[in-house]
GUMIRO-482893 format. One record per residue (C-alpha): residue in one letter; x, y, z; residue number from 0. Coordinates in pm, whole numbers. Example, Ala and Ser with C-alpha at 12.3 -4.5 7.8 and 13.67 -1.06 7.14 Angstrom:
<residu: A | xx: 1230 | yy: -450 | zz: 780 | num: 0>
<residu: S | xx: 1367 | yy: -106 | zz: 714 | num: 1>
//
This chain:
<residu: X | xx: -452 | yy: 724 | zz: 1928 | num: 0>
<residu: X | xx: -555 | yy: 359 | zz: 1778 | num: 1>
<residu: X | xx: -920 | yy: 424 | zz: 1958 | num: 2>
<residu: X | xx: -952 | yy: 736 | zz: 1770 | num: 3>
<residu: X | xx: -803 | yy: 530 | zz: 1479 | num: 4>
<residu: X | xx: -1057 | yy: 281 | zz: 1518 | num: 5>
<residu: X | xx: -1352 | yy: 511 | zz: 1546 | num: 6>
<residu: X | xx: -1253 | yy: 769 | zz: 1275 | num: 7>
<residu: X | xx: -1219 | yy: 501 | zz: 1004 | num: 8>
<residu: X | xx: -1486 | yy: 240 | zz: 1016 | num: 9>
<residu: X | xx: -1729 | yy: 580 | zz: 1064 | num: 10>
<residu: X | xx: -1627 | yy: 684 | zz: 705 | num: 11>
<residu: X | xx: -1857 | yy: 581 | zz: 444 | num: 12>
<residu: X | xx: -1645 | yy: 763 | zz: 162 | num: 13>
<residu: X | xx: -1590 | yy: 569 | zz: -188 | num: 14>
<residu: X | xx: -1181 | yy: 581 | zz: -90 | num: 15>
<residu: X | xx: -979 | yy: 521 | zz: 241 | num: 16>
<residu: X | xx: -597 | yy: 641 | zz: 222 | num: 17>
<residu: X | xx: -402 | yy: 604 | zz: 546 | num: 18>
<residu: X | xx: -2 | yy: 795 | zz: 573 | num: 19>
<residu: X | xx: 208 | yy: 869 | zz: 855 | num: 20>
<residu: X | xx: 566 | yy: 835 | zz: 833 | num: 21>
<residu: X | xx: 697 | yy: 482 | zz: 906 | num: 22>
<residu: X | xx: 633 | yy: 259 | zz: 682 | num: 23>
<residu: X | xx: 481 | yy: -86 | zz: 771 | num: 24>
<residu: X | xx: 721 | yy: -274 | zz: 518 | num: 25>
<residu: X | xx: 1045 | yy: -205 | zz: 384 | num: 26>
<residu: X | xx: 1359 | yy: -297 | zz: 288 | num: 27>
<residu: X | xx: 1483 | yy: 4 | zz: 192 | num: 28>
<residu: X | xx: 1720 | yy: 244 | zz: 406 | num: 29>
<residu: X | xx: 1541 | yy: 100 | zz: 698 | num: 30>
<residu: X | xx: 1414 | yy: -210 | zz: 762 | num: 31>
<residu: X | xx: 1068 | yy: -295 | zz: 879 | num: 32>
<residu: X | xx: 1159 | yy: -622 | zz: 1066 | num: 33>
<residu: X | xx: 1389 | yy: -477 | zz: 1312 | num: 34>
<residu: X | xx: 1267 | yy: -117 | zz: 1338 | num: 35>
<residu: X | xx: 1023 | yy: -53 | zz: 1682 | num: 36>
<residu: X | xx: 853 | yy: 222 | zz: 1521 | num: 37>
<residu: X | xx: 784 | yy: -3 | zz: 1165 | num: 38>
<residu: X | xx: 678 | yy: -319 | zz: 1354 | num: 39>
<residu: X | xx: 449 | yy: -137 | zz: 1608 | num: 40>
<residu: X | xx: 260 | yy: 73 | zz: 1328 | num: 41>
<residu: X | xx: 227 | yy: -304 | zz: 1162 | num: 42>
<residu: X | xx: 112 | yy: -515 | zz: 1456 | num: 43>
<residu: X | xx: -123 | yy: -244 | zz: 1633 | num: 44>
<residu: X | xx: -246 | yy: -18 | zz: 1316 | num: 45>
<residu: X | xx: -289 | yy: -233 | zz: 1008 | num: 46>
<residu: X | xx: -546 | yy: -433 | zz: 1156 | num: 47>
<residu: X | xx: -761 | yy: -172 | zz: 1260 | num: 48>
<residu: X | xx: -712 | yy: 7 | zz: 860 | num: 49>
<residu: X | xx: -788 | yy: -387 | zz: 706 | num: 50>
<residu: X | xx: -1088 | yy: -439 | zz: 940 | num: 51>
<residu: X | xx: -1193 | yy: -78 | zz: 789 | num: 52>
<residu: X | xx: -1143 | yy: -160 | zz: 455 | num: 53>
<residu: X | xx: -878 | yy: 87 | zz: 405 | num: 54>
<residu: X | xx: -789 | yy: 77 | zz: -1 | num: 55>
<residu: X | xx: -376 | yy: 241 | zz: 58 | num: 56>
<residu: X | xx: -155 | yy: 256 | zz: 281 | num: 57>
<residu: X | xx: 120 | yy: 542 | zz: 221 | num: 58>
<residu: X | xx: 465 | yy: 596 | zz: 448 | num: 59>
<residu: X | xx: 811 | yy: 722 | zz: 403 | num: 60>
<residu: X | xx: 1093 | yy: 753 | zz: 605 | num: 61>
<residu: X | xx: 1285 | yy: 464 | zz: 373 | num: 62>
<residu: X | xx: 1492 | yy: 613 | zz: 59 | num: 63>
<residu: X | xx: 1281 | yy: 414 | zz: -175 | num: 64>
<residu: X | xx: 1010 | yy: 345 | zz: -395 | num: 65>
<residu: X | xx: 819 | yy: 12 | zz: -280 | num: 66>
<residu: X | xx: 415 | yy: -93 | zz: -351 | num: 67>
<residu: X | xx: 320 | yy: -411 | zz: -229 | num: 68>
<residu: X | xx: 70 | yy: -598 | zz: -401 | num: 69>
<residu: X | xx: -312 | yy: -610 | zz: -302 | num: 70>
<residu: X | xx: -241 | yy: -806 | zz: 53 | num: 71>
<residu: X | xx: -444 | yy: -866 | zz: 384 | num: 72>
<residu: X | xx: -336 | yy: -1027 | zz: 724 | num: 73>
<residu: X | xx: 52 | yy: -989 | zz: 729 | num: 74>
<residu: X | xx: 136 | yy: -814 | zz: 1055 | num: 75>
<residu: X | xx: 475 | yy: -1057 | zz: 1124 | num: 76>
<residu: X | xx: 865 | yy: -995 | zz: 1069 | num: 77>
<residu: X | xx: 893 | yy: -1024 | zz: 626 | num: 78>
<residu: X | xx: 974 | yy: -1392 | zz: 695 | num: 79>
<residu: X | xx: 631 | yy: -1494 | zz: 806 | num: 80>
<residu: X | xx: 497 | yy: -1350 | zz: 397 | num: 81>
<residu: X | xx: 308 | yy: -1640 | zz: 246 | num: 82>
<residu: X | xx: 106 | yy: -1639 | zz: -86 | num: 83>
<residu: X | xx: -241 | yy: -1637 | zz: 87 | num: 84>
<residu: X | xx: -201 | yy: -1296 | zz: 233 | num: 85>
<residu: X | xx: -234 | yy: -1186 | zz: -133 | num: 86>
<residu: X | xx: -564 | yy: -1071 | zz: -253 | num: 87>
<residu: X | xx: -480 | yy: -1071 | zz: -570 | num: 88>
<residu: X | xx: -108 | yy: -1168 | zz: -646 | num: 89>
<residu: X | xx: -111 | yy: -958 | zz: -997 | num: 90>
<residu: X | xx: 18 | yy: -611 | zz: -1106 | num: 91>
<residu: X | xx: -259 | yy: -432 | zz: -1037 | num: 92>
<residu: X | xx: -226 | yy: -306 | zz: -1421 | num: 93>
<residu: X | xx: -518 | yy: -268 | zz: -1629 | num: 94>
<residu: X | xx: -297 | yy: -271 | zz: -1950 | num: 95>
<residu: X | xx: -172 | yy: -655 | zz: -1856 | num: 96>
<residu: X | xx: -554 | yy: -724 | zz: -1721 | num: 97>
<residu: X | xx: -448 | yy: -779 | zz: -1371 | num: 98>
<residu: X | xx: -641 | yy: -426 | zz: -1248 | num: 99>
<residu: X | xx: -704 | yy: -486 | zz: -817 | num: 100>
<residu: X | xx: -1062 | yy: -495 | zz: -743 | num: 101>
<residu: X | xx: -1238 | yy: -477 | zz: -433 | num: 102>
<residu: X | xx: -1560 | yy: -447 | zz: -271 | num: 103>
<residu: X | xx: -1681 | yy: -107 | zz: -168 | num: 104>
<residu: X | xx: -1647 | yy: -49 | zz: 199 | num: 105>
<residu: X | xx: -1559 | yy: -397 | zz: 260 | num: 106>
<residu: X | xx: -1359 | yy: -522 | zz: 536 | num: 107>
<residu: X | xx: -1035 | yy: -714 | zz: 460 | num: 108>
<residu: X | xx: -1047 | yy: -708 | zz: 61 | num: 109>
<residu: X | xx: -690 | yy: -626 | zz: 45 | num: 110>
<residu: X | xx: -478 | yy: -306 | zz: 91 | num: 111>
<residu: X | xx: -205 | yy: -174 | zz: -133 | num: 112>
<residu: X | xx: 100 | yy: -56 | zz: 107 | num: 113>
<residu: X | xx: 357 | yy: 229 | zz: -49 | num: 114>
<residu: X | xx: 632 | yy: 345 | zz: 82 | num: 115>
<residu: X | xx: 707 | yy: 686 | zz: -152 | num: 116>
<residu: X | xx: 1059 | yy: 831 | zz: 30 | num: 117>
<residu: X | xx: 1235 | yy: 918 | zz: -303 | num: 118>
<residu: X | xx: 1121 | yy: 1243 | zz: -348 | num: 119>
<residu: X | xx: 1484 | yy: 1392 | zz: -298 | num: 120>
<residu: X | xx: 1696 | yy: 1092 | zz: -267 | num: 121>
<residu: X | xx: 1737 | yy: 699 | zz: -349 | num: 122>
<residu: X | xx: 1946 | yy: 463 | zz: -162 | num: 123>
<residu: X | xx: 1949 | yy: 93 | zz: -196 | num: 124>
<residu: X | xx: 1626 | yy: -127 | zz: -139 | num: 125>
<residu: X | xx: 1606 | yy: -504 | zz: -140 | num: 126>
<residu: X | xx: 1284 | yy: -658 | zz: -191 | num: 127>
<residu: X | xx: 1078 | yy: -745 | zz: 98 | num: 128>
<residu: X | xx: 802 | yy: -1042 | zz: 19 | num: 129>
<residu: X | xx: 518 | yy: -819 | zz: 30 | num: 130>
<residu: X | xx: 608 | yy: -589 | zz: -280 | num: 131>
<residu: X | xx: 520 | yy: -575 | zz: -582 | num: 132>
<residu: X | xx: 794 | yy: -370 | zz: -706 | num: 133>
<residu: X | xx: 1113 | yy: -183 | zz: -520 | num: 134>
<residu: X | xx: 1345 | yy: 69 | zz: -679 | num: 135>
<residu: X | xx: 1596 | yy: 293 | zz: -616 | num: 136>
<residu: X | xx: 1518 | yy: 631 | zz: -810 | num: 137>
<residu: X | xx: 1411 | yy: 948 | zz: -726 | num: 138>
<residu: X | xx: 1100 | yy: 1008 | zz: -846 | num: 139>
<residu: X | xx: 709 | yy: 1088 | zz: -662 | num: 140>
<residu: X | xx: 403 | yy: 919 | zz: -662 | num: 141>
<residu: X | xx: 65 | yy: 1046 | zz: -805 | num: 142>
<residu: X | xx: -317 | yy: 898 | zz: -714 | num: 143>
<residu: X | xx: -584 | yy: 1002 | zz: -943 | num: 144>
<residu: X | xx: -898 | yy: 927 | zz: -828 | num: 145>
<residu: X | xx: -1215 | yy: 917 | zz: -1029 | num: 146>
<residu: X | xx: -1565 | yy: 755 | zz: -915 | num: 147>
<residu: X | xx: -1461 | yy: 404 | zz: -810 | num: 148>
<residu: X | xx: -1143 | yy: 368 | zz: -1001 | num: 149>
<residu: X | xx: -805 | yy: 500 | zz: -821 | num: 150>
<residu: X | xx: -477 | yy: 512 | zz: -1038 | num: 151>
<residu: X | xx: -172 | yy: 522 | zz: -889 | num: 152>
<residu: X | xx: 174 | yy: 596 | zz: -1058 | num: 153>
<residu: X | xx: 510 | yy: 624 | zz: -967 | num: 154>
<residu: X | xx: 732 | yy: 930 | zz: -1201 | num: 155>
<residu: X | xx: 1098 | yy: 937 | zz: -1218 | num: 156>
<residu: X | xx: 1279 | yy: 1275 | zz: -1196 | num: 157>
<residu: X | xx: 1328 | yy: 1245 | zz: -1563 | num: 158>
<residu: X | xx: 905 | yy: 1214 | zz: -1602 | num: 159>
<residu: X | xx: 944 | yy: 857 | zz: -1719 | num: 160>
<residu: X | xx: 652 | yy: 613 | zz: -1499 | num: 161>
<residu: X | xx: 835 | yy: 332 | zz: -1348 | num: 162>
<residu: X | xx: 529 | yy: 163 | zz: -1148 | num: 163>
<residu: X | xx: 138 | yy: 265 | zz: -1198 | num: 164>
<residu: X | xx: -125 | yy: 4 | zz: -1095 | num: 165>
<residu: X | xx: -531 | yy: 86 | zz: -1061 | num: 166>
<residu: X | xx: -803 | yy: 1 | zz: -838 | num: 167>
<residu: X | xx: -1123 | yy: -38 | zz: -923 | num: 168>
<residu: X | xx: -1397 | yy: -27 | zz: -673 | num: 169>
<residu: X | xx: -1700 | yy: -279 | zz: -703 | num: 170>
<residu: X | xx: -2056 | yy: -238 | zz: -633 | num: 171>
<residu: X | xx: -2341 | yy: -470 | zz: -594 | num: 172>
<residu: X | xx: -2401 | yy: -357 | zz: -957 | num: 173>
<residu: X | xx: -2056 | yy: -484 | zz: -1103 | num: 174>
<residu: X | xx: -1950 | yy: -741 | zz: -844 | num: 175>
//
């Protein structure tokens, strides 16, 4: 499966690369990536195949929670071993507080937004783990709009209310 993995991603030469499966790579949620087989072998044998590829998001479930990372590359340890220079960019993503994620099209290990979206029909505790940006305990669903070279992602409550959103904006050799 990671040799088909391997092959199927780095052939794409589409704008945007969006990864899901099930178990989430980090959380803290109802499960808990640094103890969990399934979590720490989709981490240690998966994500570097998706960074080498350039892959933009990362999307899992299985957690009760809500939890985006921030733009990060090269964390494939237990949430202990997080440090500062496996951000990208350390900021919000949000274009409103001029932190919007940029990275280079196609490039390999820019950075990689992980998201585990399990609230869809229920929300039990999360903590936060080192890699994320934000972690809440609501039901709500995520949306990605994609347009050209900019991907916005937000996060709705069941009430409608947006509780996370960040954007990505993809550069060229045009705009870098």
């Amino acid at each position: 499966m990671l040799t088909w993995l391997a092959q199927d991603v780095i052939s794409s030469t589409k704008d945007w690369k969006v990864a899901f499966w099930h178990h989430p790579p980090y959380t803290k949620g109802s499960h808990d990536s640094d103890v969990e087989i399934e979590l720490i072998e989709m981490r240690e044998h998966a994500l570097p195949i998706l960074e080498d590829a350039g892959v933009d998001i990362v999307l899992g479930g299985h957690s009760h929670s809500y939890e985006r990372s921030y733009l990060i590359d090269g964390h494939y340890g237990n949430s202990d071993s997080f440090s500062n220079q496996m951000k990208k960019d350390g900021g919000s993503g949000r274009e409103s507080e001029l932190e919007l994620y940029e990275k280079g099209h196609l490039a390999s290990h820019t950075g990689t937004v992980y998201i585990v979206a399990g609230t869809s029909a229920l929300a039990e505790e999360v903590s936060l783990h080192p890699a994320m940006y934000a972690s809440l305990s609501i039901p709500g669903s995520l949306v990605l709009d994609i347009h050209g070279k900019r991907l916005d992602a937000t996060f709705i409550d069941s009430q409608g209310d947006i509780k996370d959103y960040f954007s990505i904006k993809k550069l060229t050799a045009n705009n870098s």
